[in-house]
N, C-alpha and C positions, 0 to 999 in steps of 0.2 A: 151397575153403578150403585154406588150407597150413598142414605145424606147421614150425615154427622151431625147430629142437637147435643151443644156440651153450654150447661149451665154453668158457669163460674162467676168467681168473687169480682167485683168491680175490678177492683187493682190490678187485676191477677192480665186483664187483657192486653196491654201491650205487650206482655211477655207470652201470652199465649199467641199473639201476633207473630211478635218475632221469629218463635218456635217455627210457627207454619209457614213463615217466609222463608226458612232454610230448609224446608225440605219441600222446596216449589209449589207451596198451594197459594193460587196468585188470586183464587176470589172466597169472598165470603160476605154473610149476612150479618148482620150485629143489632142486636133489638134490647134496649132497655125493658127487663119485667122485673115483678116483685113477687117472690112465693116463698113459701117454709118448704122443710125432710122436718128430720130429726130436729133441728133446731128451734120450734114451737117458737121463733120470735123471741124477742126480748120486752123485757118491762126499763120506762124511761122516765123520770120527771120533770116536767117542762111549766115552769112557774108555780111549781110549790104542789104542781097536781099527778101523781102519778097515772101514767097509761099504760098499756099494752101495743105494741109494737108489731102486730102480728105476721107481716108480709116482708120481708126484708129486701133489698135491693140485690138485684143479680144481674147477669149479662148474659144471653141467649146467642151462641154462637150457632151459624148453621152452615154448613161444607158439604156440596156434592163431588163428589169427585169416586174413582176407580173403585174398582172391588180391592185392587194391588194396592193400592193406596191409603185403602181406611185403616189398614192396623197401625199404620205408619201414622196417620194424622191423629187416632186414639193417643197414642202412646206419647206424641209429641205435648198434646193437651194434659196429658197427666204429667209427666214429668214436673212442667211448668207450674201446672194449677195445682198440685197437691203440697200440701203443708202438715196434713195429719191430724188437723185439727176438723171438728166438725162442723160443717156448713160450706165442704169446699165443692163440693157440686155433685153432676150426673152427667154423664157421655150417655147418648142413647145413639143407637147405629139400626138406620133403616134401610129397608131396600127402598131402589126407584126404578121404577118403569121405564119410562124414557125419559130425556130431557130435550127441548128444543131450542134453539137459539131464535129468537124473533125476529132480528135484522136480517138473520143470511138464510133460515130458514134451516140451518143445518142440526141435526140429531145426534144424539147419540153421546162414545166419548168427543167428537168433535165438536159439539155445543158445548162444552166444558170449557 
């Protein structure tokens, strides 16, 4: 099994939703964070005082699912979430151990 961490643009999530709802990935994690890449932040001025802007807002997607599966749900998130411009995120692809289901008890891909 693999889990799938893909940082993306706010906006960008319901269409990275969509994506992965047509090629039957029926669960996932969704976590508001804030971090920089390349992007070092922006500078802002907010009543006449300029700031520094360091952490930008992002959306932390997380998907376990198949080893058959991950290329499939990479590529669905890319599709969607790339624009070409900088600060459109990271897919990180990990392996996992097992996984359990806590109500039925069951492991494996069947806890999926």
């Amino acid at each position: 099994m693999k889990k799938i961490e893909a940082i993306i643009k706010p906006f960008r999530l319901d269409d990275v939703k969509k994506a992965l709802n047509d090629i039957n990935i029926e669960g996932m994690t969704v976590t508001e964070v804030k971090g920089f890449g390349r992007q070092k932040g922006h500078t802002e001025f907010y009543r006449g005082a300029e700031y520094t802007v360091d952490f930008l807002p992002k959306i932390k997607i997380e998907i376990v699912t198949t080893e058959e599966m991950a290329p499939k749900v990479v590529e669905a998130i890319c599709a969607v979430a790339k624009s070409g411009k900088i600060g459109d995120g990271k897919i990180f692809v990990l392996g996992v151990e097992e996984t359990v289901r806590i109500r039925t008890g069951e492991r494996g891909k069947e806890a999926l």
